[in-house]
C-alpha positions in Angstrom: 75.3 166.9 -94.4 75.2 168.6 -91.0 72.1 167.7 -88.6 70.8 171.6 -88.7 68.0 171.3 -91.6 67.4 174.5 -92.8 64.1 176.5 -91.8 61.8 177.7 -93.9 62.7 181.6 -93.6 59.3 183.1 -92.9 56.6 181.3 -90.2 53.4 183.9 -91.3 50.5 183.5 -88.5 47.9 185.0 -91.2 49.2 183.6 -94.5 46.4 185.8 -96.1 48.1 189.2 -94.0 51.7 188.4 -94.7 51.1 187.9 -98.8 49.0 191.1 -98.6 51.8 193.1 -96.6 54.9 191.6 -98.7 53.1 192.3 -102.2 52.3 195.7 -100.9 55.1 196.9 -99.3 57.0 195.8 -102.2 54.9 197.5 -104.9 54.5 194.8 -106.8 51.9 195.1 -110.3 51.6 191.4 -111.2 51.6 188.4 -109.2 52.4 184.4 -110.9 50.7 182.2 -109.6 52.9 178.5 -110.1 51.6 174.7 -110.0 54.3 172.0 -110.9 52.4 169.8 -113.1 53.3 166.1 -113.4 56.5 166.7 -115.5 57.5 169.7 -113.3 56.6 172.7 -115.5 55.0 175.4 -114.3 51.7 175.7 -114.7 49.0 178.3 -113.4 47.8 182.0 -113.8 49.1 185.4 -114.2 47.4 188.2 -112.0 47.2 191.8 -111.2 47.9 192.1 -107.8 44.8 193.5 -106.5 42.9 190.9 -108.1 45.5 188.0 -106.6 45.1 189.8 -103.1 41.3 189.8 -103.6 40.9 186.0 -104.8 42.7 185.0 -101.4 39.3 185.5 -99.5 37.1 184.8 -102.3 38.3 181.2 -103.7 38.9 183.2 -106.6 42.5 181.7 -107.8 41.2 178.3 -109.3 42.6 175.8 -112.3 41.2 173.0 -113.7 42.1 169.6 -112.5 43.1 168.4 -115.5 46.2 170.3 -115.3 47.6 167.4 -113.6 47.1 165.4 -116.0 48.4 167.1 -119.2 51.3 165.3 -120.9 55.0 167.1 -121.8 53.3 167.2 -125.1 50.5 169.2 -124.5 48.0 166.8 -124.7 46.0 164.8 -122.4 45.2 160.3 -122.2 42.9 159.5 -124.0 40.9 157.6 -121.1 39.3 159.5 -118.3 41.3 159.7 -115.6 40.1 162.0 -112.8 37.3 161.6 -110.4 35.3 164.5 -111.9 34.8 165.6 -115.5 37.7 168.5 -115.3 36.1 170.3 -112.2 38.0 173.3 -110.8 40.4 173.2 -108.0 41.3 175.7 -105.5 44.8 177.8 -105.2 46.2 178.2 -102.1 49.0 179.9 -102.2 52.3 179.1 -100.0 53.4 181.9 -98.2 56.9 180.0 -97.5 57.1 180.3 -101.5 57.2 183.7 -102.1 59.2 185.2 -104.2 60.4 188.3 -106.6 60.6 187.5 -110.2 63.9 188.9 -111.6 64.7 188.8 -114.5 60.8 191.2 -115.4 61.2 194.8 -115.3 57.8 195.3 -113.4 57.7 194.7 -109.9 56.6 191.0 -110.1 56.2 188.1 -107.6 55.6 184.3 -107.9 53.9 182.0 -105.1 53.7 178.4 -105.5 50.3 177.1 -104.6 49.0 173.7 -103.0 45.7 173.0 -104.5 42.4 171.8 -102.5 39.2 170.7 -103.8 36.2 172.4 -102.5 35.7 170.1 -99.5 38.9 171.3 -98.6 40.4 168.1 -99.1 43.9 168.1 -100.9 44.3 167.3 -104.3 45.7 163.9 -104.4 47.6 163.7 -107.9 49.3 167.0 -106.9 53.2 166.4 -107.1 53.4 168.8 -104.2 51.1 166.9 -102.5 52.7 163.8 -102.9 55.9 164.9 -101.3 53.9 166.3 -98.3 52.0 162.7 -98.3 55.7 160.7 -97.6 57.1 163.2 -95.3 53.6 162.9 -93.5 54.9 159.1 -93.3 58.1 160.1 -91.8 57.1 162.9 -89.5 54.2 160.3 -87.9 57.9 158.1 -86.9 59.4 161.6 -85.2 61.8 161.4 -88.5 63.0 164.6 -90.7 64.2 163.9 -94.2 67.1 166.0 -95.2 68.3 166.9 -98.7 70.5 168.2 -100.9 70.1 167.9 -104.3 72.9 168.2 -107.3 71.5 169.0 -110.8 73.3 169.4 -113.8 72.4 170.5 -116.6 74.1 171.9 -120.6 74.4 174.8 -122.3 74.1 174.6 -125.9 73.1 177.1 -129.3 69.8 178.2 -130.2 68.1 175.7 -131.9 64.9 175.9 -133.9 65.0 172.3 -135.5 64.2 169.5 -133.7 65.8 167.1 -136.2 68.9 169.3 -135.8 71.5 167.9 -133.0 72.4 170.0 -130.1 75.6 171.5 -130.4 78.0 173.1 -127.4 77.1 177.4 -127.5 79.9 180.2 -128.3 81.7 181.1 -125.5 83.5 184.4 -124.8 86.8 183.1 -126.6 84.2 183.1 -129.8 84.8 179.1 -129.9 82.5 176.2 -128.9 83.6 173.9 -126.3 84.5 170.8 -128.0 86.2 168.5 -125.1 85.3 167.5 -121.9 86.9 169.6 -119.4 85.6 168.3 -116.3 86.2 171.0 -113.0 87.9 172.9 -115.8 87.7 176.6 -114.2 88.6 178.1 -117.6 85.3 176.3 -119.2 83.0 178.2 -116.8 84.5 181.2 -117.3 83.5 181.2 -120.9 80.5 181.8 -119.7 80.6 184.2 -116.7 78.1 186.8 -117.6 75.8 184.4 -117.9 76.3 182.6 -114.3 76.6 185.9 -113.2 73.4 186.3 -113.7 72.7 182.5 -112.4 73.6 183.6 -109.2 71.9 187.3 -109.0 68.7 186.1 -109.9 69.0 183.2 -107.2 70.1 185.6 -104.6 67.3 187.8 -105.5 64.8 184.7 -104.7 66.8 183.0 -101.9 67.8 179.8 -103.4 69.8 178.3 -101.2 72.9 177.2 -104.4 76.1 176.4 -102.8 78.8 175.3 -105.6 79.2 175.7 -109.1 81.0 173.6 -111.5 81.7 172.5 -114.8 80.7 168.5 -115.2 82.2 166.0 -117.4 80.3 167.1 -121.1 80.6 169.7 -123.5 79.6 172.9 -121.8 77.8 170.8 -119.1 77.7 172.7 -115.2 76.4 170.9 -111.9 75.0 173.6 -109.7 75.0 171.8 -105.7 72.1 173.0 -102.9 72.7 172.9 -99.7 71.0 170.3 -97.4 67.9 171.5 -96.0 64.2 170.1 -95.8 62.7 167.7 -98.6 59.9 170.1 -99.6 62.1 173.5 -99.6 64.7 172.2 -101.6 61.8 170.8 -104.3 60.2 174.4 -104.5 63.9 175.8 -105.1 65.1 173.3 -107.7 61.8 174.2 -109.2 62.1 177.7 -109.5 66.1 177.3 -110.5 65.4 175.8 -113.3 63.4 178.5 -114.7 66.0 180.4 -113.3 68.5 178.7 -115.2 66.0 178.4 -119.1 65.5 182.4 -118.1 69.0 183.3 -117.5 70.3 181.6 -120.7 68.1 182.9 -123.3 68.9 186.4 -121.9 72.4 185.7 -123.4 71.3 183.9 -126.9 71.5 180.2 -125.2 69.4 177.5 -124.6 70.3 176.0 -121.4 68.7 172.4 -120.7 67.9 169.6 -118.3 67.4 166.7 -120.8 68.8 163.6 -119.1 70.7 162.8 -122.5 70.6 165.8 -124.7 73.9 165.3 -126.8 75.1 162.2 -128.4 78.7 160.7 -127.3 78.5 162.3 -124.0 77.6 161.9 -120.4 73.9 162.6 -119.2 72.9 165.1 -117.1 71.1 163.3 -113.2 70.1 165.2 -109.9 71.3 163.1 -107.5 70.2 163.5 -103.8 71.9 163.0 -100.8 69.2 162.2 -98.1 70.0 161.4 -94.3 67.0 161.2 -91.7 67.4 163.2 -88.9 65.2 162.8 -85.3 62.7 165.3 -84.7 63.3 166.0 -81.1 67.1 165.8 -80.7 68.3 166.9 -84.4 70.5 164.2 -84.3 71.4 162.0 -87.6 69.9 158.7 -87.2 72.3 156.9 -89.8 75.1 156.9 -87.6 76.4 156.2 -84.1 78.4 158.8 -82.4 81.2 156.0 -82.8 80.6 156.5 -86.7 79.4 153.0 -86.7 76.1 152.7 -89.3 73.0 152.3 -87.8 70.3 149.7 -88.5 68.2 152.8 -90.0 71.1 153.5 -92.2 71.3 150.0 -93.6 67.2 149.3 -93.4 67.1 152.3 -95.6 69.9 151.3 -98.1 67.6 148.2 -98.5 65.0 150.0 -99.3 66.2 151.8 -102.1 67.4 148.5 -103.6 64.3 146.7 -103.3 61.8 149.5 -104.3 63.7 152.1 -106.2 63.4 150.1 -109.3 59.6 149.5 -109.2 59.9 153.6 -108.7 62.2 154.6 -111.9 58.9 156.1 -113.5 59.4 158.9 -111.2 62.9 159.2 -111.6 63.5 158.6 -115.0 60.1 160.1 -116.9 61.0 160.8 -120.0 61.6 158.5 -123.3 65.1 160.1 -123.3 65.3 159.4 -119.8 66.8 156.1 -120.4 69.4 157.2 -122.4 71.5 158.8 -119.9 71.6 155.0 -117.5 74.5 153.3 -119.8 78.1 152.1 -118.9 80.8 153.8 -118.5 79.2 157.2 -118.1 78.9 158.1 -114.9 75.5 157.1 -114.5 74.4 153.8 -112.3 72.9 150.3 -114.2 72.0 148.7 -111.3 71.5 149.2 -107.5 74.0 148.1 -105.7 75.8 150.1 -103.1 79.6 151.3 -102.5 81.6 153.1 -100.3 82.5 156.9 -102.5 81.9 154.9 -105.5 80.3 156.6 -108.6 79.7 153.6 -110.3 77.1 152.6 -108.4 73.3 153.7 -107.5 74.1 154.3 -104.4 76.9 155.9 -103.4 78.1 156.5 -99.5 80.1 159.1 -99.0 83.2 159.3 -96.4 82.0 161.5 -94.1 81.8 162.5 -90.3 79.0 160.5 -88.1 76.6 163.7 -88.3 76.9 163.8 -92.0 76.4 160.5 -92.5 73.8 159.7 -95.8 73.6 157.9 -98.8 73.2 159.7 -102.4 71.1 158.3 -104.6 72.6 158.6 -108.2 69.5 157.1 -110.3 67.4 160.3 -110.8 68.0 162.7 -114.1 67.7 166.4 -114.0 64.5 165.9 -116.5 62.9 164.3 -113.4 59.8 166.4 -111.3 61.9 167.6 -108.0 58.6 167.2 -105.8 58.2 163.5 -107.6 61.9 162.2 -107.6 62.9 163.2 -104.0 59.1 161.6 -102.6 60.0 158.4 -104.7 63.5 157.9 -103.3 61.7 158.4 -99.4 59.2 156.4 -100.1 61.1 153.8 -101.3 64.1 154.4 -98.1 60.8 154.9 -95.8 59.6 151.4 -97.0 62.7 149.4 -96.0 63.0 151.3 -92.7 59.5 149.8 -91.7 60.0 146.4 -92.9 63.1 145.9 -92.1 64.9 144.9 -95.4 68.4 144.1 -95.0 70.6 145.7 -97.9 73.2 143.8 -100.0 76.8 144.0 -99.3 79.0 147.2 -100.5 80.8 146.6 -103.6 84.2 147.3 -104.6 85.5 148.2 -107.7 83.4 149.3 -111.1 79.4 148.4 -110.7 79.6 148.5 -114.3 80.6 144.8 -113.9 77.6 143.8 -112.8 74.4 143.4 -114.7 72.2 145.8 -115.9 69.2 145.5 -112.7 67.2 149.1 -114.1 64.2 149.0 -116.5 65.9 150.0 -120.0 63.1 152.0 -121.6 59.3 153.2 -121.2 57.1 150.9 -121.1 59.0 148.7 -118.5 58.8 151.6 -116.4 55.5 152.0 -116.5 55.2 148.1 -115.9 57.0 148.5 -113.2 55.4 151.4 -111.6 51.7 150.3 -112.5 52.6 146.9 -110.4 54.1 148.3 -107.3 51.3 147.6 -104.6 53.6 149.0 -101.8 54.7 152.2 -103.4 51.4 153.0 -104.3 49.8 152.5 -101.0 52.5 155.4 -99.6 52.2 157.7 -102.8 48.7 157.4 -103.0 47.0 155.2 -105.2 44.6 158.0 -107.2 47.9 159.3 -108.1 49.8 156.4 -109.3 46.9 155.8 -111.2 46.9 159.3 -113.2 51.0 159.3 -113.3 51.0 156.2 -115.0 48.4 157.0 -117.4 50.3 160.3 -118.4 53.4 158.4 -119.0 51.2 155.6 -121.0 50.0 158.9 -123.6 53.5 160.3 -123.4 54.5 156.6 -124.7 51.9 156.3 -127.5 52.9 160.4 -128.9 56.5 158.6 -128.9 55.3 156.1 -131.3 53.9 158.2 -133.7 57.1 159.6 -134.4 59.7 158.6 -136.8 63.3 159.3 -136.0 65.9 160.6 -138.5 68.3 157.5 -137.4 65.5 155.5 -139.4 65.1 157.1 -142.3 68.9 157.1 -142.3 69.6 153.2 -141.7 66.3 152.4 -143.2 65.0 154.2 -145.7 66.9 152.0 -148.6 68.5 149.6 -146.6 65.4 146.6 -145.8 
């Protein structure tokens, strides 16, 4: 991971000139206007143009607070969470975000907004906002986060029943995938018109993709980024996955980013690699020029050890979510550190002094972008400051050692709800409202009864 962080590609004086001369010039008729809500689905409104143009001088783009606060199910806790009873919130709409929608016939843009209250205060329990709140932390230091993220994700058939299991798609030989065929060339090919149009679409909105291939499960791909800032690569692996749902059903398939969406094989994780860089000189501060580790480097390690657990909420959200962190899988149990070992949580890779970083394997590709990548900073931000020395670097198989990771939900939660220090860098208000939303996505989980039950116990007790 070089020491060159990407730029954002546009630096607009007047944000409110440059939308109204890039929707114009372009002819667009409709104009998306996108919020990640908590889970990291889009949320927001759909607009003519003119009357998107005209609501950028008016305060006329607006949402209701509680869309932060709406479940993956719909639905909403049951307590009342926010500060006011569902007031409005303000759009503002990132110019940096901009964007052609491709796969529409009709000239169509999206925009992902940050969202102010009418004080012109930020909205706290914003995802977005939570990311810009820990690189706030780093950026008061004269420190630049870098990223680059790797998300995998599977292709499998349609599927209309949910008590149905997922099963690999049809590929151009007429036959499903049945094996693994990890970096098997072949296996992507089988599905080439599709990534085909993968790759035009994300040309078409300048995601930044580098490498494509095909991962260890049945029909499952790994699509890598290239490094660039924290909150650039979130919008992009944001809009990608649309991208990816958008692309897929074009040709008959579901594509999706359930950690653990198949039984008897691997889950699907974004892991980051992250490095720091310094502000002034560009320079990475993980590593000498003699490639020796710096005290940043290991301070940082620490504190993903130390706090990461307390922050698997954020990078493990979903019921399913704990699924994928098992043995033997690929996936990490615990949070010790190695040297290019993928056994472990956090993995170093060999690299030269100005690449130097550590990836952190924990998150799934279910996880919010804007959420998992400010979690895994907060926590690295939290052992640079005090200091925490990390454990030694294993060798061998961390599946030897004991599972250290909460194994479902509601330890999560427990976790998360109890993490004083976290919350005082991700902002309280908002680990307040996350935690609640996970709570209701919890109790909708217990309602339901699973076919494995009826199956072992129907007749059985």
């Amino acid at each position: 991971m070089p020491n060159d962080a990407s730029k954002p590609q546009h630096a607009p004086e007047n944000a409110v000139d440059y939308l109204t001369e890039w929707i114009r010039s372009r002819g667009i008729t409709e104009v998306e206007c996108l919020v990640p809500d908590m889970s990291g689905i889009p949320r927001g409104k759909i607009l003519p143009a003119h009357k998107f143009l005209s609501g950028l001088t008016d305060r006329g783009l607006r949402l209701p607070e509680s869309v932060f606060i709406q479940t993956v199910t719909g639905e909403y806790p049951e307590e009342d969470i926010i500060d006011e009873v569902d007031g409005d919130i303000y759009l503002r709409p990132d110019p940096e975000t901009l964007r052609m929608v491709p796969w529409y016939e009709e000239p169509t843009a999206q925009v992902i907004n940050d969202c102010i209250r009418r004080d012109g205060s930020p909205v706290d329990i914003s995802p977005r906002h939570v990311l810009k709140r820990v690189l706030a932390r780093y950026e008061e230091k004269g420190w630049k986060p870098v990223i680059a993220p790797e998300l995998e994700f599977f292709l499998v058939k349609v599927n209309a029943d949910p008590d149905y299991p997922l099963e690999p798609p049809i590929g151009r030989s007429g036959r499903p995938e049945i094996g693994r065929q990890a970096y098997g060339i072949d296996a992507v090919n089988e599905f080439d018109p599709l990534f085909e149009d993968v790759y035009d679409y994300c040309d078409v909105q300048e995601l930044d993709v580098d490498t494509l291939h095909h991962e260890g499960g049945a029909a499952q791909m790994e699509i890598n980024f290239n490094h660039g800032e924290a909150l650039s690569l979130a919008d992009q692996v944001f809009v990608f996955k649309r991208t990816v749902h958008q692309a897929a059903l074009r040709h008959d398939v579901y594509a999706t980013f359930m950690a653990k969406p198949l039984e008897g094989q691997p889950g699907s994780a974004m892991h980051m690699h992250q490095s720091i860089i310094d502000m002034e000189t560009g320079k990475n501060l993980f590593a000498h020029d003699d490639a020796t580790e710096t005290d940043l480097f290991r301070w940082h390690i620490g504190g993903l050890q130390k706090y990461l657990p307390q922050a698997m909420l954020m990078l493990a959200p979903n019921v399913n979510s704990f699924r994928r962190l098992v043995r033997d899988y690929n996936a990490p149990i615990n949070m010790h550190w190695g040297r290019d070992n993928r056994t472990v949580g956090l993995r170093v890779p060999f690299c030269q002094p100005e690449a130097m970083r550590v990836e952190n394997r924990l998150s799934g590709a279910d996880a919010n972008p804007y959420l998992a990548m400010a979690a895994s900073l907060a926590c690295g931000y939290l052992g640079m400051m005090e200091q925490i020395e990390p454990t030694k670097p294993i060798k061998g198989s961390g599946y030897t050692k004991a599972h250290a990771l909460p194994r479902h939900m509601p330890e999560a939660i427990d976790r998360f709800a109890h993490a004083r220090k976290l919350q005082d860098v991700l902002g309280e208000n908002f680990c307040r409202c996350y935690a609640a939303v996970k709570e209701a996505e919890w109790d909708a989980y217990q309602d339901v009864i699973s076919s494995w039950e009826r199956e072992y116990l129907l007749l059985n007790v």
